[in-house]
N, C-alpha and C positions, 0 to 999 in steps of 0.2 A: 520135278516137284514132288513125286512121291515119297522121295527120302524125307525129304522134310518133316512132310507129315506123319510118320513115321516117329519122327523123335519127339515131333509137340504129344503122339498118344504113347509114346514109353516115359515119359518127364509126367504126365497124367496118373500111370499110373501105378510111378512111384510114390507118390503125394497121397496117394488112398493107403497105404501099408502103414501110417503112424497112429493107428488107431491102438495100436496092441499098446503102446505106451501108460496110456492115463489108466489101464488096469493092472500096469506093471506099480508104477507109483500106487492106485489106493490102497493095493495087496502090500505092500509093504511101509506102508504108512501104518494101517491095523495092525502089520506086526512088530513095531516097533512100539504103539501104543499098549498091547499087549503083555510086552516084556517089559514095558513102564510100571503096569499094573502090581504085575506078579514081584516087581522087587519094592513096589511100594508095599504094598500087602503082606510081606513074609515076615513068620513069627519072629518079635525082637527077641534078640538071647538079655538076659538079665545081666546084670553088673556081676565081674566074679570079683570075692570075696576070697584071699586066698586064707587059708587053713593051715597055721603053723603047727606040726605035730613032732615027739619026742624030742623037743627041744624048747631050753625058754627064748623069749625074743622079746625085745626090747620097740613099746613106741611111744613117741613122745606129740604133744600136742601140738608143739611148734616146729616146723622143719628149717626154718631161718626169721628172723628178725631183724628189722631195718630200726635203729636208735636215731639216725640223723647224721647230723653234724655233732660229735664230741668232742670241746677240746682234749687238747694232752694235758693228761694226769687229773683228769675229770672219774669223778668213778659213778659206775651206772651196775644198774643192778637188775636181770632179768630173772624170773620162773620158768621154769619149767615143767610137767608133769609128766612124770615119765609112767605108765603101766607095763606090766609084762603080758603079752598076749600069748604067750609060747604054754606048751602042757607040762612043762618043768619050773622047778624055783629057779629064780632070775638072783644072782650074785653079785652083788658090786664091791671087789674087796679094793680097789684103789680108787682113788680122787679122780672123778671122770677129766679126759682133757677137755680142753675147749679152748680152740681155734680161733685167734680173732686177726683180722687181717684190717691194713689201714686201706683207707678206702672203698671198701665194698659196704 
């Protein structure tokens, strides 16, 4: 009978060792909540704006326009405004193209 006993008090007192656990978890629960903080908190960068320089450049107000349904041989008519943002005179010596594809 003494082996016995023996193993009911080593099974005892491996059941007392799971203590280190629950300060394993709150230490790293804080530092997870921590690095929550720190990236909620960091300065936002501002929108970049980019800076066309020695050269003109060309923008326009609308980047695409949806007409519908047009029949064929329908004729429609858009605007455009085009500004130069560039630090140079902007040139338009031909007839700009413009692209029109069926169905899009």
């Amino acid at each position: 009978m003494p082996k016995f006993r023996r193993k009911i008090i080593r099974n005892q007192k491996k059941r007392n060792n799971p203590k280190k656990f629950p300060l394993l978890f709150i230490f790293g629960g804080l530092a997870i909540i921590i690095i929550a903080l720190l990236f909620a908190f960091q300065k936002k960068t501002e929108p970049f704006t980019p800076e066309v320089t020695d050269k003109p450049s060309l923008k326009t107000d609308k980047e695409m326009v949806d007409l519908g349904n047009v029949k064929l041989g329908q004729t429609v008519r858009v605007s455009f405004e085009l500004k130069n943002v560039g630090d140079e005179t902007l040139r338009i010596s031909n007839v700009p193209y413009v692209e029109v594809k069926e169905g899009c």
